[in-house]
C-alpha positions as CSV (number, residue, x, y, z in Angstrom):
1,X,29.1,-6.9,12.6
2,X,27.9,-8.6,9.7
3,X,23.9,-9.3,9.3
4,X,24.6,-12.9,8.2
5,X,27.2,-13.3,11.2
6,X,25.4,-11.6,13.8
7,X,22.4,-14.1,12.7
8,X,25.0,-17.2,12.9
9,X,26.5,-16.0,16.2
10,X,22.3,-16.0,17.5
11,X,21.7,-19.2,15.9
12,X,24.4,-21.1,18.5
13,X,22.0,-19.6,21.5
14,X,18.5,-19.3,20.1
15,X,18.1,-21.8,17.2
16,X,16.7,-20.6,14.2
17,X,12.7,-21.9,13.7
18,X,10.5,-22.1,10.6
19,X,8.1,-19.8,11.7
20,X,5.4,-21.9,10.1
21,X,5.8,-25.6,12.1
22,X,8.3,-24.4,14.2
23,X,11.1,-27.0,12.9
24,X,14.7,-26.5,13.4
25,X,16.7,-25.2,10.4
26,X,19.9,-23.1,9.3
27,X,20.6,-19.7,10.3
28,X,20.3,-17.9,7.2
29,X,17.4,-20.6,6.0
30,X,13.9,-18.7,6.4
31,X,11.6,-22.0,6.3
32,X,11.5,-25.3,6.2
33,X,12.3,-27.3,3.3
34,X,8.5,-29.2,3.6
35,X,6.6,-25.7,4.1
36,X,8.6,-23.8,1.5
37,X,7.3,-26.1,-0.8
38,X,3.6,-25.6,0.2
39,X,4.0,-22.2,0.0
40,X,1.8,-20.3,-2.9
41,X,3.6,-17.4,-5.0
42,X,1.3,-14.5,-6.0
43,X,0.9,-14.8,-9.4
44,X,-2.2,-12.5,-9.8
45,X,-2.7,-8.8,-11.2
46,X,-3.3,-6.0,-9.0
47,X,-3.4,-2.4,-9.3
48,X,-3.6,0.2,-6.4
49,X,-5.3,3.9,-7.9
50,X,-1.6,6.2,-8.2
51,X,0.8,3.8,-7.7
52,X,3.1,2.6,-10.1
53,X,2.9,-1.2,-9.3
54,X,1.8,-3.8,-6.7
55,X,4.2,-6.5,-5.6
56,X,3.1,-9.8,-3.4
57,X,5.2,-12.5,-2.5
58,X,2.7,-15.1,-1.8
59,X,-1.1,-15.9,-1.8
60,X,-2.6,-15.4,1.7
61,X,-3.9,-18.7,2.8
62,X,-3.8,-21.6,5.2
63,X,0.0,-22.3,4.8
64,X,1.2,-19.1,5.2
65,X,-0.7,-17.9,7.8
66,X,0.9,-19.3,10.4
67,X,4.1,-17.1,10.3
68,X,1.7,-14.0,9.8
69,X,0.1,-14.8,13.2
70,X,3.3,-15.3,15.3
71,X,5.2,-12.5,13.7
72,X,2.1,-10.3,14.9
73,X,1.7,-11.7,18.1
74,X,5.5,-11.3,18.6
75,X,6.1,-14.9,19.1
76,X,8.6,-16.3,16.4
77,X,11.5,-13.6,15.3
78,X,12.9,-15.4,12.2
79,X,8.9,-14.8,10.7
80,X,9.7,-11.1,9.6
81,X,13.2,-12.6,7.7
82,X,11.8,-14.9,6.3
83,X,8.8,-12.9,4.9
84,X,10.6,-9.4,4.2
85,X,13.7,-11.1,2.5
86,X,10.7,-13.3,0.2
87,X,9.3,-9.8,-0.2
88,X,12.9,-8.7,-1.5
89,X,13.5,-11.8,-3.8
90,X,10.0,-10.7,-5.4
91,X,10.7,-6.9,-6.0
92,X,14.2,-7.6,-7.5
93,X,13.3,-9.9,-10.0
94,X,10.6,-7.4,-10.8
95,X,13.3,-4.8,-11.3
96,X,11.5,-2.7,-8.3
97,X,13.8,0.4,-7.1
98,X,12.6,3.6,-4.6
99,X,14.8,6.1,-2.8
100,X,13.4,4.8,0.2
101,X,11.1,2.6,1.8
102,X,7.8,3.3,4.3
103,X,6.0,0.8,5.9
104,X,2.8,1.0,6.7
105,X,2.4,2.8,10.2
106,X,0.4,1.6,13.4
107,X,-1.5,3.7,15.6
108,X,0.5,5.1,18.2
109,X,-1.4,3.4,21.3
110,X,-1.7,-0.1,19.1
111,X,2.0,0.6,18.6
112,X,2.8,0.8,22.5
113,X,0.4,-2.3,23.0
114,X,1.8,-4.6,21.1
115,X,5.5,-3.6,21.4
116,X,6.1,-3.0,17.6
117,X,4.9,-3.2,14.1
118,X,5.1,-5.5,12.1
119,X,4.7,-3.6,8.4
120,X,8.3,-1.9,10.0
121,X,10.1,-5.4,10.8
122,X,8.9,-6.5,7.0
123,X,10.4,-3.1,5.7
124,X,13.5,-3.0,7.9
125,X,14.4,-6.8,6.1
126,X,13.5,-5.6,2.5
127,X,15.2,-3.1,3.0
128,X,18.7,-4.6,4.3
129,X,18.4,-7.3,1.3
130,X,17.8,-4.6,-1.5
131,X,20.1,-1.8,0.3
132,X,17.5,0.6,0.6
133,X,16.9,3.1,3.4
134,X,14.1,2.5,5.4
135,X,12.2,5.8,6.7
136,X,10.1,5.2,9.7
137,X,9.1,8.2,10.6
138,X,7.3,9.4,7.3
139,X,4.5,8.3,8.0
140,X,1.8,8.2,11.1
141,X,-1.3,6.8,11.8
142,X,-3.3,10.0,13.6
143,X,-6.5,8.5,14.6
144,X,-7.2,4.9,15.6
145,X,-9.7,2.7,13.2
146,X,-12.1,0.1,13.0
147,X,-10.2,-3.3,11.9
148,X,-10.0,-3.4,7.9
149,X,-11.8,-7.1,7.9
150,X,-14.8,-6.3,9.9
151,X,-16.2,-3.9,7.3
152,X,-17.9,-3.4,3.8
153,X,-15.6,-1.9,0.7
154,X,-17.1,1.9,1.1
155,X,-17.1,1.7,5.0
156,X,-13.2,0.3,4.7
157,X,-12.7,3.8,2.7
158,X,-14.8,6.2,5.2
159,X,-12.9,4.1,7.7
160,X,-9.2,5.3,6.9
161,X,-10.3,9.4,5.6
162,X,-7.9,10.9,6.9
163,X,-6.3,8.9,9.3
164,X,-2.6,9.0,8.1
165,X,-0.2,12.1,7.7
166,X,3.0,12.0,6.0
167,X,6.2,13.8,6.6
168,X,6.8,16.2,3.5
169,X,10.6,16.5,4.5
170,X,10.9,13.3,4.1
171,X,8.9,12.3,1.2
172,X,9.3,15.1,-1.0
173,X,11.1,14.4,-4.5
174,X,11.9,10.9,-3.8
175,X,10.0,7.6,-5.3
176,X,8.9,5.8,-2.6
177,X,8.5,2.0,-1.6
178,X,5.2,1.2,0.8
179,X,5.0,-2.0,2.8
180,X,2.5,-3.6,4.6
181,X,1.8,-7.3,5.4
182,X,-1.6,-8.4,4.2
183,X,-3.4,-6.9,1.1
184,X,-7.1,-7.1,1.2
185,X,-8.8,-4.7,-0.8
186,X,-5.9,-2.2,-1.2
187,X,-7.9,0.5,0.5
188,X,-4.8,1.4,3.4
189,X,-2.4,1.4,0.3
190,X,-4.9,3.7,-1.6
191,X,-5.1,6.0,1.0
192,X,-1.7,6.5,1.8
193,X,-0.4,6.7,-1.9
194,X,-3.0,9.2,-1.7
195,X,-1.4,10.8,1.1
196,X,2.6,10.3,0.1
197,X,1.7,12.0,-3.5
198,X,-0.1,15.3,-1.9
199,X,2.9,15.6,0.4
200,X,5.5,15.9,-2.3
201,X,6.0,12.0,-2.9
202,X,7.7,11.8,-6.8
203,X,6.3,8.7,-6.7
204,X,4.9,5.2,-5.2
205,X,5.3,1.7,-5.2
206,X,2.9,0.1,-3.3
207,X,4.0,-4.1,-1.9
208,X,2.9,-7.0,0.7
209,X,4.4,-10.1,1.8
210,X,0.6,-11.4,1.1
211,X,-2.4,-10.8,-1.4
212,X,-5.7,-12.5,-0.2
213,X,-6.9,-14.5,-3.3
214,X,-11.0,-14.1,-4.5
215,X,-11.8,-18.6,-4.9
């Protein structure tokens, strides 16, 4: 069945909601027509250390936030559409290609908690809009860590040493696209560029629905 069908045939039973306000809206719509607007498109320059580029689709702030919180909290399903097919818009019109994409992996005990993760709902919709395969298994998280936010720039590194493996079967010879989220400081996407390279990774792209902005 169709993507765009299976979404219409949904819409009749479960009404498709801007997973900012929560407003009614079309099937294949991703917000409404007053949030869109409100919405801030990352403009900025951003580098993470071995990766070819950095993508973001919008700012991090008040008015996107809300459809951050409910895809996490597994509360609004159209969020992850409507963030990873932004996501998609962004990285074609930067004329961004991989052999595959990776997102961002959770611990396996956060994983089971929560029911899922969101970095791999983002990737699964970039991926569909750009037709690009989406590997979920190259990557795991082997040790939990201490939440990004709650620490300083050098205890954020120390923090994530060694906590991700990749698999080199998967990876090897092909030029990877990671996804996450949220982009703080970039140190999970250094890390695990780090980690994609040194297991055969030919290369890596490196993109987020959302870059936090410095005021």
């Amino acid at each position: 069945m169709k993507y765009s069908l299976k979404r219409k045939l949904l819409h009749l039973f479960f009404p498709t909601r801007c997973p900012i306000c929560g407003a009614y809206i079309g099937a294949m719509e991703r917000f409404c027509h007053e949030c869109e607007a409100k919405l801030h498109t990352y403009n900025g320059r951003f580098e993470i250390e071995g990766a070819l580029s950095f993508t973001a689709a919008y700012e991090y702030d008040s008015e996107i936030s809300p459809a951050i919180f409910l895809m996490k909290n597994g509360i609004d399903g159209n969020a992850s559409y409507a963030l990873g097919c932004a996501l998609a818009d962004r990285l074609r019109s930067e004329n961004v290609t991989a052999d595959i994409i990776v997102p961002v992996p959770m611990y396996r005990r956060d994983t089971i908690k929560r029911g899922f993760n969101q970095a791999a709902l983002i990737a699964k919709e970039t991926g569909r809009a750009l037709g690009i395969p989406v590997e979920l298994h190259a990557l795991s998280k082997k040790r939990p860590t201490y939440t990004q936010k709650t620490l300083g720039k050098d205890e954020r590194a120390v923090n994530l040493t060694g906590a991700f493996s990749a698999n080199s079967a998967a990876v090897k010879g092909r030029n990877v696209l990671l996804i996450d989220d949220i982009c703080t400081t970039g140190s999970t996407l250094r890390e695990i560029t780090d980690v994609l390279k040194e297991n055969g990774a030919a290369s890596v792209r490196c993109a987020c629905c959302c870059k936090t902005i410095s005021r």
